[in-house]
LOLUM-952246 format. One record per residue (C-alpha): x, y, z negated. Coordinates in steps of 0.001 Angstrom, whole numbers, padded with zeros to 6 digits. Last residue first. Example, Ala and Ser with C-alpha at 12.3 -4.5 7.8 and 13.67 -1.06 7.14 Angstrom:
2
        c1        c2        c3
    013670   -001060   -007140
    012300   -004500   -007800
// end
This chain:
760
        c1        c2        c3
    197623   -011256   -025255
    196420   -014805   -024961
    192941   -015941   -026262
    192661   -016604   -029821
    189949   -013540   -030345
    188481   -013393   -027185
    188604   -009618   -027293
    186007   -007311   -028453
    187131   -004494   -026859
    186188   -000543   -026974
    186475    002936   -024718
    183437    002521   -022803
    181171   -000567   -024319
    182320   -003413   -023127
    179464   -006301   -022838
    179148   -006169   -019351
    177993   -009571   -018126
    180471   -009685   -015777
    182877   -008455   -018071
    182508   -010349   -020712
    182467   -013618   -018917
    185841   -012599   -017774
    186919   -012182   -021002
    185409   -016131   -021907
    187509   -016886   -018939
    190486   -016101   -020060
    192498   -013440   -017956
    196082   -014737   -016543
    194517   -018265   -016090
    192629   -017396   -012409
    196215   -016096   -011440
    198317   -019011   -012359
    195988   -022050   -011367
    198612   -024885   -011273
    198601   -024995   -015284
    195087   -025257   -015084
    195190   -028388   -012131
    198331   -030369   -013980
    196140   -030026   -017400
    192695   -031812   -015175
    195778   -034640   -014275
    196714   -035213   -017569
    193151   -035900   -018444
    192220   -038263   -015289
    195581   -040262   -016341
    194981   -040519   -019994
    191324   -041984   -019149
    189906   -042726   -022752
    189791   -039069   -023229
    187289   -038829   -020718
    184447   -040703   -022289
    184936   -037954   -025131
    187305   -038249   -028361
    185187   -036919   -031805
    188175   -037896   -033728
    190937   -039451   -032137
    192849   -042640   -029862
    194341   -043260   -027211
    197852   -045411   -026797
    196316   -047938   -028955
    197398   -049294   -032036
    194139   -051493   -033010
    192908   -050851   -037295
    193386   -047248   -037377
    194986   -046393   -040114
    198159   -044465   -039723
    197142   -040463   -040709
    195438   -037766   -039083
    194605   -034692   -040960
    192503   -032132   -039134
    192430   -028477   -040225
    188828   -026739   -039375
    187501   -023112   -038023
    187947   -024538   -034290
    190188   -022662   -032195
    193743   -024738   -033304
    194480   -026885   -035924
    196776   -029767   -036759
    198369   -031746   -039937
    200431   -035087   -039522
    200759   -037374   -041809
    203571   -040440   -042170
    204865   -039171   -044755
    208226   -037514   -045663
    207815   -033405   -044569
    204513   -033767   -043261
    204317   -033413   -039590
    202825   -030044   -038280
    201059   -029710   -034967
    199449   -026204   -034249
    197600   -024626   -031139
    194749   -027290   -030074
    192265   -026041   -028441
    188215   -026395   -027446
    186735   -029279   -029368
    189227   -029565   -031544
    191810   -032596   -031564
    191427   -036119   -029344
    194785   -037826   -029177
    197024   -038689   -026823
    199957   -040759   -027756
    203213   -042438   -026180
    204205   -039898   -023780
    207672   -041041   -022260
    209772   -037798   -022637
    213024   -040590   -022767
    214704   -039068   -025872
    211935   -037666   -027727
    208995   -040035   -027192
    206256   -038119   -026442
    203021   -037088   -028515
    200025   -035136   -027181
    197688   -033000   -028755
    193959   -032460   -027059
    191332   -029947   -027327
    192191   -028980   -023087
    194218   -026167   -024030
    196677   -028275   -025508
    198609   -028963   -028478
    202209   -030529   -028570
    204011   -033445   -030275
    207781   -034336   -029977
    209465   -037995   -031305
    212840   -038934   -032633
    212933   -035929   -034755
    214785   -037731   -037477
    213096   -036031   -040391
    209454   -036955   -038603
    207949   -034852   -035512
    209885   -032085   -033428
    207113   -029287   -033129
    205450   -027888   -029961
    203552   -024617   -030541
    200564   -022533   -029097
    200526   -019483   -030451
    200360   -017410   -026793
    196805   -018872   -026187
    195084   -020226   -022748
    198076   -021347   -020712
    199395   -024277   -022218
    198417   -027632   -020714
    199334   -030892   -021944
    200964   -033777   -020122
    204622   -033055   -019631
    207538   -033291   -021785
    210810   -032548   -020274
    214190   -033596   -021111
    217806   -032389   -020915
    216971   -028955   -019903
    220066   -026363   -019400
    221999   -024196   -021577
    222568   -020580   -020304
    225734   -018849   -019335
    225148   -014907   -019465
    224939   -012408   -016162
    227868   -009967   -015931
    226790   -007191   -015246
    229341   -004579   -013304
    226917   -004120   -010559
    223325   -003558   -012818
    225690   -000965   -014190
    227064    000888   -011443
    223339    000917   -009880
    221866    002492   -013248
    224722    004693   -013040
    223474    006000   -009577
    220278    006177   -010415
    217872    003882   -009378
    215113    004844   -006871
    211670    003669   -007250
    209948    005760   -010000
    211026    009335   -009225
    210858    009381   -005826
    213237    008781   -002834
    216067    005974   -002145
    213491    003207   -001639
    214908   -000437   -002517
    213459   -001215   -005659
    210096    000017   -004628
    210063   -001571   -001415
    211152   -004392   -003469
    208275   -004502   -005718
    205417   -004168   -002851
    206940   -007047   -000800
    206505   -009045   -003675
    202767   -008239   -003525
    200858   -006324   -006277
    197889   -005526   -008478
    197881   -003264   -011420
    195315   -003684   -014222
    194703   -001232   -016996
    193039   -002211   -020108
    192068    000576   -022813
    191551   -000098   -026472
    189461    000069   -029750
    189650   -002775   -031537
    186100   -004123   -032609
    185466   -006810   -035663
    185467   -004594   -038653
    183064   -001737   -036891
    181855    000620   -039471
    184458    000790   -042274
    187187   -001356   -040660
    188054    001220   -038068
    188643    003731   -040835
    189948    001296   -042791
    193348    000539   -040966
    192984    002580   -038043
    194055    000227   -035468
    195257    000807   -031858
    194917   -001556   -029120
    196949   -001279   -025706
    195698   -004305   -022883
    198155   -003788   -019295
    197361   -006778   -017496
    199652   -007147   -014155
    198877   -008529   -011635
    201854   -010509   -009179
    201354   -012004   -005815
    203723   -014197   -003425
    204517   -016101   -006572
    201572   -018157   -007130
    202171   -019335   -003377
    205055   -022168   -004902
    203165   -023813   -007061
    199739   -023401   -005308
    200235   -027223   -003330
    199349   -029073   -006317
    195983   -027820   -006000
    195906   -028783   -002252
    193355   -031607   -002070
    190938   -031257   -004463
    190187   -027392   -003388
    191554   -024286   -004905
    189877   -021547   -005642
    190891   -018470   -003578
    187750   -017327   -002688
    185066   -018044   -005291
    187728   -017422   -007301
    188000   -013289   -006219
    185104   -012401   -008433
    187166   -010843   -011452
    189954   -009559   -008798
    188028   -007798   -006866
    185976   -006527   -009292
    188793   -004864   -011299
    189204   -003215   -007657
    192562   -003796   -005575
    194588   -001231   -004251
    195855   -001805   -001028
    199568   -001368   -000501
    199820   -004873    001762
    196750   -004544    004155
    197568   -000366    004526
    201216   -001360    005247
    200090   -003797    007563
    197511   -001572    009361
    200514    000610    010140
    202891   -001817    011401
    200583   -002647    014052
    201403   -006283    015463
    204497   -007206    017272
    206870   -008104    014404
    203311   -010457    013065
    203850   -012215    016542
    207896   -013018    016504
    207537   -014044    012647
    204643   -016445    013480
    206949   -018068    016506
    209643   -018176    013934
    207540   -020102    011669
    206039   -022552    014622
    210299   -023470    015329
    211002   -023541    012158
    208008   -025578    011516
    208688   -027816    014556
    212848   -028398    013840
    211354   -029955    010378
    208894   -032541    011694
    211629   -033706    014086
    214243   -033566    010982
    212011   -035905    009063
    210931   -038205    012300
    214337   -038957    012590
    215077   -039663    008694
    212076   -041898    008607
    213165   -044066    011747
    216325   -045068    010468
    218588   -045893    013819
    220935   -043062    012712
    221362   -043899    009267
    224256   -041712    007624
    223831   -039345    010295
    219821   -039057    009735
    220450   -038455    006066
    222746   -035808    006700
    220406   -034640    009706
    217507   -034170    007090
    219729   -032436    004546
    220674   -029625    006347
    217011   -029499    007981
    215695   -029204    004081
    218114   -025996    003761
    216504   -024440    006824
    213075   -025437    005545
    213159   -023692    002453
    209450   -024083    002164
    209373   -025931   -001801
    207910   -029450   -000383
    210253   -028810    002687
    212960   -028740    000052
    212245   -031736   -001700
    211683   -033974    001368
    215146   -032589    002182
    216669   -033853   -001337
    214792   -037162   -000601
    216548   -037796    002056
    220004   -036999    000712
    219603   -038951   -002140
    217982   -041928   -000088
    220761   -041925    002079
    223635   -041792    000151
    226882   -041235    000897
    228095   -039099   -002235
    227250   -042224   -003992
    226887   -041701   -007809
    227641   -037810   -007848
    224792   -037980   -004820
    222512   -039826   -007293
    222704   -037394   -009907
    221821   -034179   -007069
    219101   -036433   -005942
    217786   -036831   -009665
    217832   -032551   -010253
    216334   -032015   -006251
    213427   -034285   -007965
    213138   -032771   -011282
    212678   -029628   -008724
    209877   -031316   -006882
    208330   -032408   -009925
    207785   -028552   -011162
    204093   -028679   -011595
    202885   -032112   -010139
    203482   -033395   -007331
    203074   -036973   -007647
    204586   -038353   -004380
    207797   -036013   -004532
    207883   -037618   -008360
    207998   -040914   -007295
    210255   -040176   -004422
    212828   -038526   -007438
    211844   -041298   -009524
    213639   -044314   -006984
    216415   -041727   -006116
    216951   -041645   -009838
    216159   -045921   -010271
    218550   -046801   -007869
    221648   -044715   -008783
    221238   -046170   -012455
    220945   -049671   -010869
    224517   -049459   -008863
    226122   -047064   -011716
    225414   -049819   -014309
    222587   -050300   -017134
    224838   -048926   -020233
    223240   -050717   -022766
    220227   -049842   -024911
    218457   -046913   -026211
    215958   -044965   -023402
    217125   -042346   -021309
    217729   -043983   -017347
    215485   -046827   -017964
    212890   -045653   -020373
    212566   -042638   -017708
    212241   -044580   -015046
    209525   -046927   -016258
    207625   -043350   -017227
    207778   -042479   -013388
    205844   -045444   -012461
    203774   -045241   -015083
    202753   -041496   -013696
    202931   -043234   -009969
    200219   -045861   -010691
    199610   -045890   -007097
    201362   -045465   -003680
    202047   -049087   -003219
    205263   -048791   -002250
    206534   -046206   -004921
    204400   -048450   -007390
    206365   -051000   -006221
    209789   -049615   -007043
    208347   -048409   -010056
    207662   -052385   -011468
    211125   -053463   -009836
    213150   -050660   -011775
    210886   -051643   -015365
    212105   -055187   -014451
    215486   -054510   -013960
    215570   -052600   -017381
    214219   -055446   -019027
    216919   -057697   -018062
    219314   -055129   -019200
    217829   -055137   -022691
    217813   -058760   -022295
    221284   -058851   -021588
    222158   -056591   -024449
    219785   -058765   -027199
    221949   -061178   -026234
    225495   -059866   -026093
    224421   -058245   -029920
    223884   -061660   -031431
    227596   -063392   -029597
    229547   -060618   -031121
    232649   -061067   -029882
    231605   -061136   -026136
    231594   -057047   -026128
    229854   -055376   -023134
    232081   -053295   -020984
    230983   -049376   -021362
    230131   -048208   -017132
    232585   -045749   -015743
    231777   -042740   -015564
    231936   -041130   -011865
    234666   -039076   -009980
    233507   -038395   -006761
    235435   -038929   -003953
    233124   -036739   -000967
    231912   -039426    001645
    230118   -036540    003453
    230272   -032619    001847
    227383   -031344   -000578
    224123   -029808    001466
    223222   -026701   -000943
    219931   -027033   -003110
    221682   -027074   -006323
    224507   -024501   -005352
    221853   -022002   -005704
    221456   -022108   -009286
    224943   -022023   -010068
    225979   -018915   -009274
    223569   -017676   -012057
    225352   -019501   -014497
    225175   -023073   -015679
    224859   -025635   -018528
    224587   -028893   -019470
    227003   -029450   -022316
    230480   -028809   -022498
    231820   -028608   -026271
    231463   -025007   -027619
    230398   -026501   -031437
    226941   -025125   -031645
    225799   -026579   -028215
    222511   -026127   -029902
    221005   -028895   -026670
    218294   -028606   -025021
    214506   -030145   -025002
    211452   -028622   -022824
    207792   -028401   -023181
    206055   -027884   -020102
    204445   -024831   -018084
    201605   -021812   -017393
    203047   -020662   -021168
    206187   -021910   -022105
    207155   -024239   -025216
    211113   -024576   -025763
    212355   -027187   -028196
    216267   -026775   -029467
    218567   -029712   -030591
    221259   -029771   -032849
    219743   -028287   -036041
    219550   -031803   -037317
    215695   -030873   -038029
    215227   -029946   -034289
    215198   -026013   -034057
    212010   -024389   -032800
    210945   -022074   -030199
    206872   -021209   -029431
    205150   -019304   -026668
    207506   -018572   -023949
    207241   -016589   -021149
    205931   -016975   -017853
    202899   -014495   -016706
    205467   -012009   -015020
    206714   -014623   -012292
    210467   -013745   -011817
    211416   -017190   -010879
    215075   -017422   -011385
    215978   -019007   -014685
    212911   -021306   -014024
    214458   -023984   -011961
    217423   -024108   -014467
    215559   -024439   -017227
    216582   -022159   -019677
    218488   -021536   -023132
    221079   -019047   -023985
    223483   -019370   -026389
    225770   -016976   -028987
    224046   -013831   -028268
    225483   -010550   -027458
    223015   -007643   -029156
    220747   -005876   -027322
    221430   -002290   -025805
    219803    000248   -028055
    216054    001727   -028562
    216368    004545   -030756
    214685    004927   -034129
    216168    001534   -034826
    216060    001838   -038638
    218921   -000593   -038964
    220311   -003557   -040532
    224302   -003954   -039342
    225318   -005321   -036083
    224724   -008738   -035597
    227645   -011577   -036045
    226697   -013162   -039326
    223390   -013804   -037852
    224667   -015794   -035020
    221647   -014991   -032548
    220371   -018066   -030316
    218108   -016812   -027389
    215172   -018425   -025556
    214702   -017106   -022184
    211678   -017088   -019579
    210282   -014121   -020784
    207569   -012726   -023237
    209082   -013894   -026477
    211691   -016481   -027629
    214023   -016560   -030649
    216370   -018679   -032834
    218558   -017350   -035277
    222043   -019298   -036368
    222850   -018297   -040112
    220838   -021192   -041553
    223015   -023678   -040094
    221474   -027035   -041492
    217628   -025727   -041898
    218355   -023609   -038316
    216015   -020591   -038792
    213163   -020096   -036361
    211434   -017392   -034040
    208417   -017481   -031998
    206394   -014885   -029830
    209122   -011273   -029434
    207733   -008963   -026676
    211067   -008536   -025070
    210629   -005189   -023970
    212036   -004392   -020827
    215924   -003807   -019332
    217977   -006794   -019456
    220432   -006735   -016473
    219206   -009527   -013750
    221054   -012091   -012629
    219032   -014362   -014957
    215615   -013658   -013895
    212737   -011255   -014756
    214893   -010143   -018031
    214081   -009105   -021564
    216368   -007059   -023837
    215772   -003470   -024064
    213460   -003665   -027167
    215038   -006519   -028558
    216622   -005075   -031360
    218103   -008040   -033983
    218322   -006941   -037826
    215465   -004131   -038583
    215894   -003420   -042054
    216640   -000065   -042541
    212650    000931   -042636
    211980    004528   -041236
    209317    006733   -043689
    212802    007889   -045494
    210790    011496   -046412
    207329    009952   -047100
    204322    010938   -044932
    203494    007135   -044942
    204478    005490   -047905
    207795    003700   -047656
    207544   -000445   -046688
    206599   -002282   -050154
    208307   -003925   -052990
    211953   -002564   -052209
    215622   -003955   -052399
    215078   -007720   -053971
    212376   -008421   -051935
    214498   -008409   -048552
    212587   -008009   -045390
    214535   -008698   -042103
    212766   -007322   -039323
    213182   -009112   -035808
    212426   -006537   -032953
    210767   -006372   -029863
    207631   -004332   -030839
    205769   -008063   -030238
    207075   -009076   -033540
    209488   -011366   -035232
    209655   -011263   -039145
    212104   -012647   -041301
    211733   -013809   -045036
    214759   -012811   -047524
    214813   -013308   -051762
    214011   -016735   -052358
    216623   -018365   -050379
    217152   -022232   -050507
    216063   -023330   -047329
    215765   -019848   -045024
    212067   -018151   -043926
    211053   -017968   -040270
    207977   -015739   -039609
    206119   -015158   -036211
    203759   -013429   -034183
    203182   -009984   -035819
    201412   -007493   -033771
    202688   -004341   -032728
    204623   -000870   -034489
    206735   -003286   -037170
    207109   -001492   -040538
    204204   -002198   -042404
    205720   -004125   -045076
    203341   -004666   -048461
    204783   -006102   -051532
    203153   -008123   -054074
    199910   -008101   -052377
    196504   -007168   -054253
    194325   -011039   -054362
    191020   -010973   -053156
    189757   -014158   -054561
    187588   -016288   -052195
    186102   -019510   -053895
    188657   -021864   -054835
    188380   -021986   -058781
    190194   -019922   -060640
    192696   -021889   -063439
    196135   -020843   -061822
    195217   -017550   -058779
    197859   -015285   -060790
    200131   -018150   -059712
    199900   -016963   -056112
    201524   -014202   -055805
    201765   -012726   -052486
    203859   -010897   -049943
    202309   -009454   -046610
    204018   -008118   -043520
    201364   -005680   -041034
    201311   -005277   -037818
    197600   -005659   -037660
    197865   -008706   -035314
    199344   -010679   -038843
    201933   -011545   -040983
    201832   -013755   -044134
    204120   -014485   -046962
    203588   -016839   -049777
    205409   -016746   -053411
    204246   -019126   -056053
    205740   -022644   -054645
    208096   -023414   -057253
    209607   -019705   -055778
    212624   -021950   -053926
    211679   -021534   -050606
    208841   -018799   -049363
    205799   -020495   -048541
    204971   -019700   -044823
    202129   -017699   -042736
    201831   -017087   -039299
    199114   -015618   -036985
    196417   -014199   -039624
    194028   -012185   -037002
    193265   -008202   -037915
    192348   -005984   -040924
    195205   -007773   -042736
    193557   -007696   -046538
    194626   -011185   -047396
    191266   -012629   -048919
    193002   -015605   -050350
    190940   -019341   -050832
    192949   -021241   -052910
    192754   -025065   -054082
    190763   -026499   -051035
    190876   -030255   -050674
    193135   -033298   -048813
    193054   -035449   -052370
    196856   -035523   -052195
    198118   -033072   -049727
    196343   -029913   -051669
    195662   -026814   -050181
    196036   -023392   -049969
    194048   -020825   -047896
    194837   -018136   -046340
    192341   -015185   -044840
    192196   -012616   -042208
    189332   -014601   -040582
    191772   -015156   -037692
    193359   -017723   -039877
    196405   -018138   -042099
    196886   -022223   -043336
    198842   -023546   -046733
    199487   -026963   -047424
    200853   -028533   -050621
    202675   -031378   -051663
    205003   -031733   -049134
    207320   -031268   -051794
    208822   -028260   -049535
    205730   -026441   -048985
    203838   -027454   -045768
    202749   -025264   -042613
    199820   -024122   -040462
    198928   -021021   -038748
    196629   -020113   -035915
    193198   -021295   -037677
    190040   -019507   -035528
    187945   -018011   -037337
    185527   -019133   -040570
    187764   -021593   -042988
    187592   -023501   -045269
    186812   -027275   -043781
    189481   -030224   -043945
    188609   -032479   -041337
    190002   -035715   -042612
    191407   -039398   -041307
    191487   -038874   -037462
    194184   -041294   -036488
    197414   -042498   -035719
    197701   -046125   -035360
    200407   -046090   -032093
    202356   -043657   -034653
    202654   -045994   -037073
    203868   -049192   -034621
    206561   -046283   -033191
    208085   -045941   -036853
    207468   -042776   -037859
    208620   -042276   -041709
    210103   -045969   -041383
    213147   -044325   -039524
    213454   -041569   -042065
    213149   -044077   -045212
    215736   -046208   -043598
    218510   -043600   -043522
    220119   -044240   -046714
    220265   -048230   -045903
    219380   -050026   -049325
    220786   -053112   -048040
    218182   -055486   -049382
    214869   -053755   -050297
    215169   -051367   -047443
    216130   -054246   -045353
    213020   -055981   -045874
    211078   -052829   -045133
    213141   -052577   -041996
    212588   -055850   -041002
    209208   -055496   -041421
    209088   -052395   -039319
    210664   -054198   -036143
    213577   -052160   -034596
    213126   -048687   -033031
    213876   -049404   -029650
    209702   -049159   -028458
    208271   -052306   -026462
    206659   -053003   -023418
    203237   -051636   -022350
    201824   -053677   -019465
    200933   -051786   -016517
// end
């Protein structure tokens, strides 16, 4: 397909205008102007380190960079010649996983946290007129206050004095350097810290209708730059929370473990506010640099956009009600109120034009996926004509052509199945039946939809709809036909497992599985070419659980064996049917809820959440639990992501259209940072290096990188290997260098030598 242009206005032009009008707000659109970002490339590899570079970020100028690595070291460097200036050996007996400049210190003060629990403060102007070669450097103050690893720090613009910690312990510490240096010695009278601000130790939950009860193992948290008292968080479910900071209880030891705070927003896709799939969670939350926007990025899944909703307007949102109401057959010939389409002005004779031609353009981007819904091919560009049609800037396109190109994307996506298409499917059907609540294709898509997810009884709803509103259509006969003989085959299966021994069930289902079973159980239940999009749904029907407690002994451990952390791993395996025997049984100490347990989880009241209002797909994150996804540019107008597959991708913000895929590390990307003015972009990931890519390749080209492969030049056969790892849930849950491991028995009793960026 041909490409066709971006909305951002021509560059010379906006030069030009820069010159004339002086337009405040020119110098952020030329930052990353679409024709930039098409020339992105490799420029420098930026070499320093020896582990694994988790951390990234710039100083305020933009004048300086400064990176944390698994080799318990940070280094500083400069923007302008792209070399080392300070090479720090921390002291964190364990991996570097975030690391900031703290605002308003002229760039002296940096703070680091790490997987040995550990908070560090240092001073970096005693490092003025060394050269770069490692300098251990004594911390200004020392916080050891949080009992697991630390994932994530969020600092304020403008404030010296505070830096915030999120950990997985479940809590968000708030260290102040203008109370204490250090955390209290060890044996010391007040050994508890008073500065724990949110408690999330009781606050994660398998599903929205759920009370919280576990440990939300904190990943990401961020600080609005233009709201700096609203807290963002996300950790090891599917739930990103927005704390008002002004509104928390007071700072705390937390000796106990209390009931969390009430937070001012939650945010969730819809289809994944009920799944209650363990491995789900998110890896990285950030603020967009309006603060009005939010960007989720979850493990085993996409990158999502939502709105702040700071100011309690209506946005897209829902409850727990809610989510079943989106599959539910909607009355016939229902009056629907709809918005009416914005009249074009004839006064300005300029603007009519370039309208029309917008709208022109639009028709043709509906014809082009029509086709490729005929044809059966090209169904990704297919989908990405929709999306520039129904998101993208321009005129309003009218209710007749907007209801045309969502039932026209929702069969486009049915045909694609990838992860989660079928439910942005049941999402455009549900639009189009607002348009038209008589219409066909909404209504037969919505049961294609549901058979694709096995709620055939809902799907046969549907089906008969459709086949009302068309009775001599041949497609919606056959459709209810083919559904009437599943539920017809299904009960049959039902009637014939109801007759079989009960008892060799129960032994079939509460089997415990070996470690071996489950390390050698691909050759089994790989799956083949043809079905992998198929697993969505059956990743569900079984749940393990990885159970992986280190302990460190600060330099006891470090003495003889720096690398090791000594450990135990324990591995559950279980059906559905499993959990809610245990749920339901009235007798034993684990299984049966008490009686005010039950009074609570019935007086709950289960929390409004924000939903998506874009989704970024392309990458695959499943392999590391640092892996971010970062607005780019002061405007935000685009999104960029790392992948396990050595890759980072870049979409186009408001229409998720991905615009560039670029060749990274050699194994994966984790960070994406975009200067603070230029066009220059920072990354890093499991290779020892930090890659600078700049605007200078001579051909714009939707492709393009360092050392890229033969298959990076095919986008599609590349997306298409991330859609197959993100679809295989169970064999991604251990890595498969820890598998390796284990097969070829490299654990001594008692000890691990994990995959070092590998997820927790």
């Amino acid at each position: 397909m041909e490409s066709w242009s971006f909305p951002d206005g021509n560059f010379a032009n906006l030069v030009e205008s820069r010159r004339i009008d002086s337009l405040p707000d020119v110098n952020r659109r030329l930052q990353l102007h679409s024709s930039l970002i098409q020339r992105l490339a490799l420029e420098e590899v930026m070499e320093g380190h020896q582990g694994c570079v988790n951390a990234i970020a710039w100083n305020s100028k933009g004048s300086l960079l400064i990176s944390g690595s698994d080799d318990t070291k940070i280094n500083i460097w400069s923007y302008n010649n792209r070399r080392l200036l300070h090479s720090v050996e921390t002291g964190h007996s364990a991996n570097i996983f975030c690391t900031k400049f703290v605002p308003e210190t002229s760039d002296e003060l940096v703070v680091s946290g790490a997987g040995d629990t550990e908070v560090r403060l240092f001073n970096i102007s005693r490092l003025n007129g060394k050269r770069s070669e490692e300098i251990a450097l004594e911390p200004a103050a020392l916080y050891r206050c949080h009992s697991r690893r630390v994932k994530k720090l969020a600092v304020e613009i403008g404030n010296p004095n505070v830096v915030w910690s999120a950990s997985e312990d479940g809590t968000v510490r708030q260290h102040d350097f203008r109370e204490s240096g250090s955390c209290p010695p060890a044996g010391s009278s007040n050994q508890q810290c008073r500065n724990v601000l949110l408690d999330l130790r009781c606050g994660a939950k398998k599903s929205l209708a759920d009370s919280p009860k576990q440990c939300l193992a904190l990943k990401s948290c961020d600080i609005s730059s233009t709201r700096p008292h609203q807290l963002l968080v996300g950790g090891s479910d599917a739930f990103a929370r927005l704390y008002d900071r002004r509104m928390l209880p007071p700072l705390s030891s937390c000796q106990m473990k209390m009931k969390p705070p009430p937070c001012v927003n939650y945010f969730c896709p819809m289809h994944l506010s009920e799944r209650r799939k363990s491995t789900l969670h998110l890896t990285h939350v950030t603020f967009s640099p309006n603060g009005e926007e939010v960007l989720l990025s979850y493990s085993g899944e996409h990158v999502y956009l939502m709105d702040v909703n700071y100011d309690g307007q209506s946005v897209m949102s829902y409850t727990a009600d809610d989510v079943p109401k989106q599959l539910c057959i909607a009355p016939l010939f229902k009056e629907t109120k709809v918005p009416s389409p914005s009249a074009v002005s004839s006064d300005n004779l300029p603007e009519r034009k370039y309208h029309l031609r917008r709208l022109g353009l639009c028709k043709k981007l509906v014809q082009y996926a029509a086709k490729a819904l005929d044809e059966g091919s090209d169904l990704f560009y297919g989908i990405e004509a929709c999306n520039e049609v129904l998101d993208g800037k321009g005129p309003e396109i009218g209710l007749a052509l907007r209801h045309e190109c969502l039932c026209i994307r929702a069969a486009l996506l049915l045909k694609r199945k990838w992860k989660n298409d079928v439910h942005m499917a049941i999402r455009d059907c549900n639009k189009a039946q607002l348009i038209d609540a008589s219409s066909f294709k909404a209504y037969y898509y919505m049961s294609e939809a549901l058979l694709q997810l096995g709620k055939n009884k809902e799907a046969l709803e549907y089906a008969e709809a459709a086949h009302n509103l068309a009775p001599s259509n041949s497609d919606a006969a056959e459709m209810v036909k083919r559904i009437k003989d599943r539920l017809a085959a299904a009960e049959a299966e039902k009637s014939k497992k109801d007759n079989e021994d009960t008892g060799k069930s129960e032994v079939r289902h509460g089997r415990l599985r070996s470690l071996s079973d489950v390390l050698f159980r691909s050759e089994l239940s790989s799956p083949s070419q043809e079905d992998w999009h198929e697993r969505e749904d059956s990743d569900y029907e079984e749940e393990m659980e990885l159970d992986f407690e280190t302990s460190i002994s600060g330099d006891e451990g470090r003495d003889n064996e720096p690398s090791i952390l000594r450990g135990s791993l324990n591995l559950r395996f279980h059906r559905r049917d499993d959990l809610a025997r245990e749920n339901c049984s009235t007798d034993g100490s684990h299984g049966s809820p008490s009686s005010s347990s039950q009074h609570e989880n019935s007086s709950y009241q289960p929390e409004v959440v924000i939903d998506m209002k874009q989704r970024f797909v392309g990458h695959c994150n499943v392999g590391t639990d640092i892996k971010q996804a970062s607005f780019l540019g002061q405007q935000g107008e685009y999104v960029a992501s790392g992948s396990d597959d050595g890759r980072w991708f870049i979409w186009e913000k408001r229409t998720g259209r991905l615009i560039k895929m670029l060749a990274g590390d050699e194994a994966v990307v984790n960070c994406v940072q975009c200067h603070p003015f230029d066009c220059a972009i920072a990354t890093s990931g499991i290779d020892d290096t930090i890659k600078m890519w700049t605007p200078h390749a001579e051909v714009p080209s939707m492709v393009a990188g360092g050392t890229a492969g033969p298959e990076t030049a095919d986008v599609l056969t590349a997306i298409e290997n991330n859609q197959r790892k993100l679809c295989r849930n169970r064999e991604a849950m251990l890595p498969f260098e820890f598998l390796e491991r284990f097969r070829m028995h490299e654990f001594a009793e008692g000890t691990l030598h994990p995959f070092e960026c590998a997820q927790s």
